[in-house]
VOFI-521956 format. One record per atom (N, C-alpha, C, O, CB): residue in three letters; y, z, x. Coordinates in Angstrom, 2 decimals. Glycine has a CB too. Layout:
residues N
+-----+---------+---------+---------+
|   r |       y |       z |       x |
+-----+---------+---------+---------+
| ALA |       Y |       Z |       X |
...
+-----+---------+---------+---------+
END
This chain:
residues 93
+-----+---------+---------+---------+
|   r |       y |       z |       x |
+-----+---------+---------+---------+
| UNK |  -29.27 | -155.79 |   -8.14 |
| UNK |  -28.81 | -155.77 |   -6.76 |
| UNK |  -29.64 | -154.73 |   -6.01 |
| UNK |  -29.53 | -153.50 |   -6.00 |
| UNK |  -27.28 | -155.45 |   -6.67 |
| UNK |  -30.68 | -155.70 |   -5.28 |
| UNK |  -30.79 | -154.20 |   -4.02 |
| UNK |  -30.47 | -153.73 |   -2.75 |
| UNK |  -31.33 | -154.14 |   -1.97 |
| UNK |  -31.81 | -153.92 |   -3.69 |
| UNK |  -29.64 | -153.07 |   -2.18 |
| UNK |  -28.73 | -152.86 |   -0.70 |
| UNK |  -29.90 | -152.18 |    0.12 |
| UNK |  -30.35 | -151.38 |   -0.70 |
| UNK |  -27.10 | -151.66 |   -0.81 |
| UNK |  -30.59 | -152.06 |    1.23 |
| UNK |  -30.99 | -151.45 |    1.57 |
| UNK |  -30.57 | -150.80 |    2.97 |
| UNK |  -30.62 | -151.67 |    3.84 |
| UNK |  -31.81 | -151.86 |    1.30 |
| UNK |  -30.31 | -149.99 |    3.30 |
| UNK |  -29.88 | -149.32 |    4.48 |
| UNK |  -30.53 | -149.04 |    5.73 |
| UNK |  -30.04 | -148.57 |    6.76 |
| UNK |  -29.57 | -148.33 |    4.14 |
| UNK |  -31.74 | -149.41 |    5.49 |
| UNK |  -32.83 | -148.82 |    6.82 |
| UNK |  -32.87 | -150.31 |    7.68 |
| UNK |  -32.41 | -151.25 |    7.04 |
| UNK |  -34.89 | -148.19 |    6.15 |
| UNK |  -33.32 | -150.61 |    8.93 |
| UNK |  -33.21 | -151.99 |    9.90 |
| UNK |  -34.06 | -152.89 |    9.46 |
| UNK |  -35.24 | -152.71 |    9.15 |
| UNK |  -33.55 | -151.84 |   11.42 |
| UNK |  -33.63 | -153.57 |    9.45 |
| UNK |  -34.80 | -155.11 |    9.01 |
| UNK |  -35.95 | -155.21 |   10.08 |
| UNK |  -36.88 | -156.01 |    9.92 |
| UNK |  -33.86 | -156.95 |    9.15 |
| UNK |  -35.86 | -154.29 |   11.32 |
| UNK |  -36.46 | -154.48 |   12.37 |
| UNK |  -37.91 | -153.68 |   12.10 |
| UNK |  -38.85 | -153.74 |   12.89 |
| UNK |  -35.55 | -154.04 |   13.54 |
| UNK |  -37.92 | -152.99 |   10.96 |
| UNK |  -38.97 | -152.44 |   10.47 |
| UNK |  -40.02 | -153.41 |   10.18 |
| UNK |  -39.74 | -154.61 |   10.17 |
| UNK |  -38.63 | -151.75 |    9.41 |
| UNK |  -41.48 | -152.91 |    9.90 |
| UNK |  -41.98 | -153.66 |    9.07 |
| UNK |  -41.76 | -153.80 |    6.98 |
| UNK |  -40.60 | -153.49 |    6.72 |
| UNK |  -43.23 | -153.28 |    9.59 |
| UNK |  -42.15 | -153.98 |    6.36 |
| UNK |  -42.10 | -154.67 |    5.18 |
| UNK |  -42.66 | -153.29 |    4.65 |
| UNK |  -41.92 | -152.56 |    3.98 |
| UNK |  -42.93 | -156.22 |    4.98 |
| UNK |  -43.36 | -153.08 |    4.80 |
| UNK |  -44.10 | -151.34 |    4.29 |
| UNK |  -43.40 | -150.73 |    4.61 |
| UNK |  -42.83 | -150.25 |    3.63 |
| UNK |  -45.40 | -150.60 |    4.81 |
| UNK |  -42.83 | -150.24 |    5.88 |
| UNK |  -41.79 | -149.53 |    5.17 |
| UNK |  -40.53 | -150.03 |    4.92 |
| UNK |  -39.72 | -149.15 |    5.19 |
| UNK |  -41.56 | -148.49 |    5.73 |
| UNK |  -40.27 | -150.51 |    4.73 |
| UNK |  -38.42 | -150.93 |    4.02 |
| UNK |  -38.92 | -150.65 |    2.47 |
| UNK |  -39.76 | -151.43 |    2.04 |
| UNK |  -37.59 | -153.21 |    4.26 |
| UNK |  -38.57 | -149.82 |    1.80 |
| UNK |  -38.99 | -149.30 |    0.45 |
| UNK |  -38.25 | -150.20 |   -0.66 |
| UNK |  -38.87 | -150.59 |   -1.66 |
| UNK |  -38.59 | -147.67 |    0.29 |
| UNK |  -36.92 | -150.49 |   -0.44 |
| UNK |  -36.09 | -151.38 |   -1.03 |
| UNK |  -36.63 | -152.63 |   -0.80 |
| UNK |  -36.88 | -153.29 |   -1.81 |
| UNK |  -34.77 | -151.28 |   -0.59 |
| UNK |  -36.90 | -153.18 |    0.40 |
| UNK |  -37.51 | -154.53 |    0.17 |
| UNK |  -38.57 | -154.83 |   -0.63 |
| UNK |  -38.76 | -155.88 |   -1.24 |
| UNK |  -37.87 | -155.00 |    1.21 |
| UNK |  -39.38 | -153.68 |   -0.58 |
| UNK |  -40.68 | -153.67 |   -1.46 |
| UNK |  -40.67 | -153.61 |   -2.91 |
| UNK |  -41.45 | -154.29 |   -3.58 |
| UNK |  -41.45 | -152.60 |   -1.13 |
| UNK |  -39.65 | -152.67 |   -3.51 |
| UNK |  -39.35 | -152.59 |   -5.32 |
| UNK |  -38.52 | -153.82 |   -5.37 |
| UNK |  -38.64 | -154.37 |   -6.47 |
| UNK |  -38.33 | -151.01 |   -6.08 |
| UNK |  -37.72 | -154.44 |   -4.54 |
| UNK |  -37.45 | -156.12 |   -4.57 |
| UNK |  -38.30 | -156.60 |   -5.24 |
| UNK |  -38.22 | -156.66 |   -6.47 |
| UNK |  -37.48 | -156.93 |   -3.32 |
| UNK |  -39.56 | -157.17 |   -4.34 |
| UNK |  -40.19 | -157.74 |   -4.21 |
| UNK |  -40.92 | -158.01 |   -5.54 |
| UNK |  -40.92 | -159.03 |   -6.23 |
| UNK |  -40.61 | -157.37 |   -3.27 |
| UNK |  -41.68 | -156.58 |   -5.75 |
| UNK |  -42.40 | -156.33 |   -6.80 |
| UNK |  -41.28 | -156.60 |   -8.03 |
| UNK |  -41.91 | -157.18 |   -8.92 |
| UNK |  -43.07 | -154.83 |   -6.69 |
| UNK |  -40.21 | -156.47 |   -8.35 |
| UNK |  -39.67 | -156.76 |   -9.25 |
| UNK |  -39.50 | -157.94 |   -9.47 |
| UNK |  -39.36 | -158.20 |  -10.66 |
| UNK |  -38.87 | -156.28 |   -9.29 |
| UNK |  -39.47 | -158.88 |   -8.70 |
| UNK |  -38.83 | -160.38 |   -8.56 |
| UNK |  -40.35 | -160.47 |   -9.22 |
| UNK |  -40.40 | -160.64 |  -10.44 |
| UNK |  -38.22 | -161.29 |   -6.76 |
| UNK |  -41.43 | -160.39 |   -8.60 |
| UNK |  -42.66 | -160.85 |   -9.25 |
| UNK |  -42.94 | -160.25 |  -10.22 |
| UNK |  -43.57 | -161.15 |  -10.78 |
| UNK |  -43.69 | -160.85 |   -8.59 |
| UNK |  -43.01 | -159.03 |  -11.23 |
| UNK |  -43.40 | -158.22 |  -12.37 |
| UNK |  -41.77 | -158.34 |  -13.71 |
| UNK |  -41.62 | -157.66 |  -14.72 |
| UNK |  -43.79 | -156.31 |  -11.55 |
| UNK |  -40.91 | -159.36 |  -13.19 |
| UNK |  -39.93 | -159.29 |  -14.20 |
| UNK |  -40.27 | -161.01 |  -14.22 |
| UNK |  -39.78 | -161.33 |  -15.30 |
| UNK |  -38.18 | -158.53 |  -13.79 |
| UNK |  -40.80 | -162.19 |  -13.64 |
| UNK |  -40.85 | -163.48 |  -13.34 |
| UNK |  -39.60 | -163.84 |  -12.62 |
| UNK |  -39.18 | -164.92 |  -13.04 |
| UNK |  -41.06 | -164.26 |  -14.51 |
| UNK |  -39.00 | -163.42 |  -11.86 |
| UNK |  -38.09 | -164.03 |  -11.50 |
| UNK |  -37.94 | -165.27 |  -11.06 |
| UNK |  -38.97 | -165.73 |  -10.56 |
| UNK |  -37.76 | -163.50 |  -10.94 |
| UNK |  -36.65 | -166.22 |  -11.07 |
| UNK |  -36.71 | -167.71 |  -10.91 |
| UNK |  -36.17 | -167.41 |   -9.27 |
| UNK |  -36.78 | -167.76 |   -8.26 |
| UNK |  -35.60 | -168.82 |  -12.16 |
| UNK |  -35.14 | -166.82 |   -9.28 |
| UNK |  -34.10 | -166.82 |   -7.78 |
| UNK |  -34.05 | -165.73 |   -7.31 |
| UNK |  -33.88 | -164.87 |   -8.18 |
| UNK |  -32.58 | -167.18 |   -7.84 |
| UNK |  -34.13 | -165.29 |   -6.09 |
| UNK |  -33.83 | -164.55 |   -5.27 |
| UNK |  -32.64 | -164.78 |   -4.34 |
| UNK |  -32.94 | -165.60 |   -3.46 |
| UNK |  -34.83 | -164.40 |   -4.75 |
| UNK |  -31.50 | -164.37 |   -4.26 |
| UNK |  -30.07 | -164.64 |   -3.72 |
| UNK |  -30.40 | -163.66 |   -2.40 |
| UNK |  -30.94 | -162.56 |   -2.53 |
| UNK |  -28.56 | -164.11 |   -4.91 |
| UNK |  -30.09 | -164.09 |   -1.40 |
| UNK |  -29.93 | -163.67 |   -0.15 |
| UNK |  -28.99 | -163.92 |    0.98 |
| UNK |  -29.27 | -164.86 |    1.72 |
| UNK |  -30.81 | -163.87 |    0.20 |
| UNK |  -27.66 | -163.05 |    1.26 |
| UNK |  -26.72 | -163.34 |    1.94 |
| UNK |  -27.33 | -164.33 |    3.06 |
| UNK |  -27.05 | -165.51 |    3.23 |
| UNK |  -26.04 | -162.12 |    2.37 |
| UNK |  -28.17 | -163.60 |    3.72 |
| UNK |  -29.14 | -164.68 |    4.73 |
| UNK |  -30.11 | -164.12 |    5.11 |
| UNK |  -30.30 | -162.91 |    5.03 |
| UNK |  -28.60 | -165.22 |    6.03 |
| UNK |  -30.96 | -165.08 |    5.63 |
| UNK |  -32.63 | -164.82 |    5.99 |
| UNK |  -32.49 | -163.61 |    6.33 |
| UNK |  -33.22 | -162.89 |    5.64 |
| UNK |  -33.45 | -165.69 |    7.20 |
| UNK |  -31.56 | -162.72 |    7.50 |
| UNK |  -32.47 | -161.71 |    8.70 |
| UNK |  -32.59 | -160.38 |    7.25 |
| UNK |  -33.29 | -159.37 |    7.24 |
| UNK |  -31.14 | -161.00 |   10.81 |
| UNK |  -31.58 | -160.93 |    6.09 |
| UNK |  -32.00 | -159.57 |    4.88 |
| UNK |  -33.18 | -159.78 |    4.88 |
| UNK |  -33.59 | -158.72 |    5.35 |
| UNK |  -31.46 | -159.50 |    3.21 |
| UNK |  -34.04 | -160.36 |    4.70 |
| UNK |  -35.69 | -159.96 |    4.89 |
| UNK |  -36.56 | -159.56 |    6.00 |
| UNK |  -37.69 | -159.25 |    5.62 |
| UNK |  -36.37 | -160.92 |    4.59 |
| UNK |  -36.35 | -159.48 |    7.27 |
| UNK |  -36.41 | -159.12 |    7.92 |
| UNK |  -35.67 | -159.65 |    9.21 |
| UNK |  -34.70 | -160.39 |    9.07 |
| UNK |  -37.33 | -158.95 |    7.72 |
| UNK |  -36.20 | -159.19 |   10.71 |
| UNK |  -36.22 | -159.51 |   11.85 |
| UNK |  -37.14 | -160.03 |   12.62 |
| UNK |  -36.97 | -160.88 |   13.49 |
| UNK |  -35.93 | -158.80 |   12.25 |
| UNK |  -38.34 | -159.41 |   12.21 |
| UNK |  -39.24 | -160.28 |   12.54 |
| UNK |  -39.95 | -161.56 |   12.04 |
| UNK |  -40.38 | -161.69 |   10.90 |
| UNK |  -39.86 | -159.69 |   12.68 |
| UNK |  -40.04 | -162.55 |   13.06 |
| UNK |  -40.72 | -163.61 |   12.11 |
| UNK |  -42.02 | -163.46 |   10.91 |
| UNK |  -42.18 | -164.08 |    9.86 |
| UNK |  -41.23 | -164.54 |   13.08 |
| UNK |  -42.69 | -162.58 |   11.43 |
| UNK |  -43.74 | -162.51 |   10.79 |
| UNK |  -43.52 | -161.63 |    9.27 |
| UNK |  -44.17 | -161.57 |    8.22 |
| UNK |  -44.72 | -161.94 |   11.78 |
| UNK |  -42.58 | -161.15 |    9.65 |
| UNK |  -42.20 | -160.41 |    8.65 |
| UNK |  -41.52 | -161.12 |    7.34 |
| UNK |  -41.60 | -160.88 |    6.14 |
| UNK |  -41.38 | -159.51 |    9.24 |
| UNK |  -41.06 | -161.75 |    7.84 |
| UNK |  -40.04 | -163.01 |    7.15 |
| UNK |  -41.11 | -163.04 |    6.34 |
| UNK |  -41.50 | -162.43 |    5.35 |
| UNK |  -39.46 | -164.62 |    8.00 |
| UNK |  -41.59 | -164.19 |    7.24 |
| UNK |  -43.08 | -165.18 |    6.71 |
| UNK |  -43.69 | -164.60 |    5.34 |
| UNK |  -43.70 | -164.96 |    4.16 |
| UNK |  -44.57 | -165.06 |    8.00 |
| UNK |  -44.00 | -163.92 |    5.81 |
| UNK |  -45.17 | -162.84 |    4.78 |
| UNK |  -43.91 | -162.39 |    3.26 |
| UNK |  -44.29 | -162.60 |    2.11 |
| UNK |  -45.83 | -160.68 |    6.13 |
| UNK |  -42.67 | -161.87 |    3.50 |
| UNK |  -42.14 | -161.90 |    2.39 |
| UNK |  -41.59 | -163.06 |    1.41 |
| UNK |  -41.13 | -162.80 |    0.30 |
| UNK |  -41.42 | -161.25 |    2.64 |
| UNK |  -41.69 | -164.31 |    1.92 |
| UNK |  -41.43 | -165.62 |    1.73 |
| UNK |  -42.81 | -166.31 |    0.88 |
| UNK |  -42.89 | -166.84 |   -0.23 |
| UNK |  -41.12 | -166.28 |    3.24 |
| UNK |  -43.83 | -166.04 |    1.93 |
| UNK |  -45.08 | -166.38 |    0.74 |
| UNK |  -45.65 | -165.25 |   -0.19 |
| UNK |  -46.49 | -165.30 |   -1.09 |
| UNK |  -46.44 | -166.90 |    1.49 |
| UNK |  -45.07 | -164.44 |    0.21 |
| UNK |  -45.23 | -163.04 |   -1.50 |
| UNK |  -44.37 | -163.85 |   -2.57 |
| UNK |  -44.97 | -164.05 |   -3.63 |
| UNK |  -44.09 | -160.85 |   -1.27 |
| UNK |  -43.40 | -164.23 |   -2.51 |
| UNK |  -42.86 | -164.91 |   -3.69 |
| UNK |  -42.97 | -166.40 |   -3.84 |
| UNK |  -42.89 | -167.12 |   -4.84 |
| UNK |  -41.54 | -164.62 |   -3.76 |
| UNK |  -43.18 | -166.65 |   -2.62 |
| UNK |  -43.54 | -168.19 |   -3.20 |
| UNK |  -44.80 | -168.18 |   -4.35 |
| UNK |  -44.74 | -168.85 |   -5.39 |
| UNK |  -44.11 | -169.26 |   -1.77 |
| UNK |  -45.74 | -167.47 |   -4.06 |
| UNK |  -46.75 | -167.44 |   -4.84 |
| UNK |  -46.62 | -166.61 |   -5.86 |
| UNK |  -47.66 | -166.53 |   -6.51 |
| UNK |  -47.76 | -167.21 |   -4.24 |
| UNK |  -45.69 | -165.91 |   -6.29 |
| UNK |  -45.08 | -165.67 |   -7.81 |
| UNK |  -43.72 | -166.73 |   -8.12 |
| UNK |  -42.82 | -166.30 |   -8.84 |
| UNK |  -44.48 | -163.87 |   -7.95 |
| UNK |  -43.62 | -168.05 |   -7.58 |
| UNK |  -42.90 | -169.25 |   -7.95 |
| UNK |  -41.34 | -168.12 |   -7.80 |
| UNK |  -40.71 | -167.98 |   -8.85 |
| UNK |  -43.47 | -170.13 |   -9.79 |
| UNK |  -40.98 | -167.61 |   -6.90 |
| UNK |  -39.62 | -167.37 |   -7.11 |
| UNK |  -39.20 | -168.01 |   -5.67 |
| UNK |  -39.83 | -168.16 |   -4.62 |
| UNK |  -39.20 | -165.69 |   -7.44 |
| UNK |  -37.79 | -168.33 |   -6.11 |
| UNK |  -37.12 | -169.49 |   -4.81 |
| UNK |  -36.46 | -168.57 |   -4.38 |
| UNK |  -35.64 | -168.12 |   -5.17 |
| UNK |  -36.10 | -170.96 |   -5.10 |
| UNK |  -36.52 | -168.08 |   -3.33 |
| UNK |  -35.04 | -167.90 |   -2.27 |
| UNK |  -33.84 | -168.64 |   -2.07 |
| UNK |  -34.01 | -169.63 |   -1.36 |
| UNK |  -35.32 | -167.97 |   -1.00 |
| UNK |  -32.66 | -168.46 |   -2.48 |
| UNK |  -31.53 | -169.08 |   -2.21 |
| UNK |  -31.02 | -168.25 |   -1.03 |
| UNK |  -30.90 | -167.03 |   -1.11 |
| UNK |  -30.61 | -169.18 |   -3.43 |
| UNK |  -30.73 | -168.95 |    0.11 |
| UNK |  -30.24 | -168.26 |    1.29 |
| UNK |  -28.48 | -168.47 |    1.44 |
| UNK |  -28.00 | -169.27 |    2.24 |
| UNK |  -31.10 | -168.91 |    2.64 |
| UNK |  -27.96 | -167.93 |    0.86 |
| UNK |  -26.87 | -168.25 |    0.50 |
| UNK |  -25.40 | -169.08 |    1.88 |
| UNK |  -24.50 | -169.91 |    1.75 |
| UNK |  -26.60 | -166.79 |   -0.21 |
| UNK |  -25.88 | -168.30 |    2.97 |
| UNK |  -24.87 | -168.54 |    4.16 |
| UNK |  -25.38 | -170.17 |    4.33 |
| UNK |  -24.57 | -170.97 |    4.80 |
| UNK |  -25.12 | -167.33 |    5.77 |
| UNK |  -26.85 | -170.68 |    3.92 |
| UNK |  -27.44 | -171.78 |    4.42 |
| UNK |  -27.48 | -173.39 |    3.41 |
| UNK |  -27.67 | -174.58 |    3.66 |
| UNK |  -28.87 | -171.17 |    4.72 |
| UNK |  -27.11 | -172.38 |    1.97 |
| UNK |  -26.75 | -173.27 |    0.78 |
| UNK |  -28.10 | -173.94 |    1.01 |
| UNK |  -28.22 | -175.15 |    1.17 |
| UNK |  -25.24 | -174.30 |    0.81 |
| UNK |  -29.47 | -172.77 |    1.03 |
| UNK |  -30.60 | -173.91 |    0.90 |
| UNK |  -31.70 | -173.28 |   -0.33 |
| UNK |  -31.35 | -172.20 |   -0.82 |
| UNK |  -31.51 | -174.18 |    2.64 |
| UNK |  -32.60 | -173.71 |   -0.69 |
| UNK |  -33.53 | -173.24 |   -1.83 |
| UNK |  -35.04 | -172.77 |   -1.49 |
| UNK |  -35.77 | -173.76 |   -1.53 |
| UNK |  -33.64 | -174.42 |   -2.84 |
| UNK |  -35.46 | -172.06 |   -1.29 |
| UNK |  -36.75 | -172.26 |   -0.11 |
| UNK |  -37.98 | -173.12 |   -1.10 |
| UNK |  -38.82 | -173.79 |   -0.50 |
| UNK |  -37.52 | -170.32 |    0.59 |
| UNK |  -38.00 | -173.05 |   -2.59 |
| UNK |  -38.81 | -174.19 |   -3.69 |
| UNK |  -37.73 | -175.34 |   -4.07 |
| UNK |  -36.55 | -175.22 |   -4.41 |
| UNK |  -39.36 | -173.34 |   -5.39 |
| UNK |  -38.54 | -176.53 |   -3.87 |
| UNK |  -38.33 | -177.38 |   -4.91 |
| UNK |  -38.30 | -177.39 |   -6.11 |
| UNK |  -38.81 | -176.50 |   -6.78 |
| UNK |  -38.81 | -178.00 |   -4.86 |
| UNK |  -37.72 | -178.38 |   -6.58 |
| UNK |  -37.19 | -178.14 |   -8.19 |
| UNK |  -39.15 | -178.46 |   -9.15 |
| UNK |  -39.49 | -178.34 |  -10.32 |
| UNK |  -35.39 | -179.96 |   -8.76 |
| UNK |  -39.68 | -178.74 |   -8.30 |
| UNK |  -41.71 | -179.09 |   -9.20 |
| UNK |  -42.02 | -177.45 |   -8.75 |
| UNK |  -42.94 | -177.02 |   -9.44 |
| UNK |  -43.47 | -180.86 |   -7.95 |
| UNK |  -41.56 | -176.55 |   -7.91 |
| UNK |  -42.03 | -175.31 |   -7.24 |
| UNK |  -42.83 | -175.14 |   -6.03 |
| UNK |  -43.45 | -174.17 |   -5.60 |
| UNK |  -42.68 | -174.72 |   -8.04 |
| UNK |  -42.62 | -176.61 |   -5.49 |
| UNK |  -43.63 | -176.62 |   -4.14 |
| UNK |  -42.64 | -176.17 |   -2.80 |
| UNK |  -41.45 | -176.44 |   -2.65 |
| UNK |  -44.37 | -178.43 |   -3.83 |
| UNK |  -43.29 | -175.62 |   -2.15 |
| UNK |  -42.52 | -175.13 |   -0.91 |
| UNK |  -41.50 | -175.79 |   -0.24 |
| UNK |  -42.01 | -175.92 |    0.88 |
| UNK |  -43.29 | -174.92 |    0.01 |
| UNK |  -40.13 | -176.41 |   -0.17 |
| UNK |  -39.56 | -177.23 |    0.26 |
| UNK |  -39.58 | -177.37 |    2.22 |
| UNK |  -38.81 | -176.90 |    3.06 |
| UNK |  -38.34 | -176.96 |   -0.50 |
| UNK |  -40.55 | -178.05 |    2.32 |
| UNK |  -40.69 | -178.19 |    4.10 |
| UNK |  -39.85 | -178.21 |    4.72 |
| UNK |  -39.99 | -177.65 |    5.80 |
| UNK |  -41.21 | -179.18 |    4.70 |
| UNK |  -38.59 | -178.81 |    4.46 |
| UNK |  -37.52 | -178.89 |    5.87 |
| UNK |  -37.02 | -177.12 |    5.93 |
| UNK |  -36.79 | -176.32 |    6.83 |
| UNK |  -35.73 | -180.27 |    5.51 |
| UNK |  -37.02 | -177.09 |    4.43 |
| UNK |  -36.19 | -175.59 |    4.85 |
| UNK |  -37.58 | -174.58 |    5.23 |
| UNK |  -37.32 | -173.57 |    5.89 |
| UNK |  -35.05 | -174.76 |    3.18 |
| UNK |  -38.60 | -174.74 |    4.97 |
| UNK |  -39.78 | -174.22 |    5.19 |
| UNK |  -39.70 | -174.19 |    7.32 |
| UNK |  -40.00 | -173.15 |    7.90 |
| UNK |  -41.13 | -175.40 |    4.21 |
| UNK |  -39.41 | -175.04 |    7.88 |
| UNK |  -39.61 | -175.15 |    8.96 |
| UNK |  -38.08 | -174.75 |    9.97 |
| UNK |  -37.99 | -174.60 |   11.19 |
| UNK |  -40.24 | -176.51 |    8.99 |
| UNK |  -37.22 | -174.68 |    9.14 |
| UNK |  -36.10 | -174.28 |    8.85 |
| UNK |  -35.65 | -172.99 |    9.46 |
| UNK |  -35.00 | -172.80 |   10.49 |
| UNK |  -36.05 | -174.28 |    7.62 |
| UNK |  -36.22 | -172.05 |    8.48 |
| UNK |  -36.48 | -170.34 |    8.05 |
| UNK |  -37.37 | -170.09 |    9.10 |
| UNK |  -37.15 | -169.08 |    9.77 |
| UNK |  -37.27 | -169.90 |    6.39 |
| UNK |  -38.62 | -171.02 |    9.48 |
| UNK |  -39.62 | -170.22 |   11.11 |
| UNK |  -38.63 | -170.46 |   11.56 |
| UNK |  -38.19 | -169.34 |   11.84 |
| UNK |  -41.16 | -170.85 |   12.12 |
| UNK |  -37.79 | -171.27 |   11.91 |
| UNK |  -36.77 | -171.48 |   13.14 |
| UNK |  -36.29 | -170.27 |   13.24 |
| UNK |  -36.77 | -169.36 |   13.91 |
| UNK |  -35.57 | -172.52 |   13.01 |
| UNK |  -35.01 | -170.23 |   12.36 |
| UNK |  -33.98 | -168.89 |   12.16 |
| UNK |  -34.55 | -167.54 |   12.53 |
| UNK |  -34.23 | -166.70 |   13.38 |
| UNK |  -33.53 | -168.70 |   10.60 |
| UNK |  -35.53 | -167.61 |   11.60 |
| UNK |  -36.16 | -166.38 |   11.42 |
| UNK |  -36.58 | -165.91 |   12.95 |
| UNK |  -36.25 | -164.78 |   13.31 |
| UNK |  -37.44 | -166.55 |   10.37 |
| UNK |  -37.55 | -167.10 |   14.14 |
| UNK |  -37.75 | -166.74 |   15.35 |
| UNK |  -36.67 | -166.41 |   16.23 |
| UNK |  -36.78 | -165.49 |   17.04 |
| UNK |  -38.40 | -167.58 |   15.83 |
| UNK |  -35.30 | -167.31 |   16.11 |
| UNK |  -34.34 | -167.05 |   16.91 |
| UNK |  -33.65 | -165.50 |   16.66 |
| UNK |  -33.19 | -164.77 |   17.54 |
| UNK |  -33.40 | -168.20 |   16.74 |
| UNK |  -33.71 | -165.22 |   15.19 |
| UNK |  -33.07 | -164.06 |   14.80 |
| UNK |  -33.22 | -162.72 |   15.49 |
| UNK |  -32.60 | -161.74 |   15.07 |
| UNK |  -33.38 | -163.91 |   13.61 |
+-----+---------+---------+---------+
END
């Protein structure tokens, strides 16, 4: 479990917790990443973005839990609807 306390409105460098996340999900293989909902990764879109393809490309799925969605398919390819999905949210957020 990692809680982090500082604003999502940060960038990704610094949120320190998002970052030993990150690196852990990829240096332990992780399959899932559980996330109450998207804005836990950030606020900004771009920010999102960029932590979304850090793990896509160590094959770990985001489960967004409030959204009951998977951000990989079950082969590990990027699932597009929710792919286009998450820019949505993520911009409105």
């Amino acid at each position: 479990v990692f809680q982090e306390h500082i604003s999502g409105a940060k960038k990704n460098e610094e949120r320190q917790v998002l970052t030993d996340c990150l690196n852990y999900c990829i240096t332990h293989s992780v399959n899932y990443l559980l996330l109450s909902e998207l804005s836990r990764l950030g606020r900004s879109t771009l920010q999102v973005l960029r932590s979304l393809e850090v793990l896509h490309e160590a094959k770990v799925s985001v489960y967004i839990q409030n959204l009951g969605l998977y951000t990989l398919q079950a082969d590990g390819k990027v699932n597009p609807i929710v792919s286009v999905l998450t820019t949505m949210l993520a911009e409105m957020g």
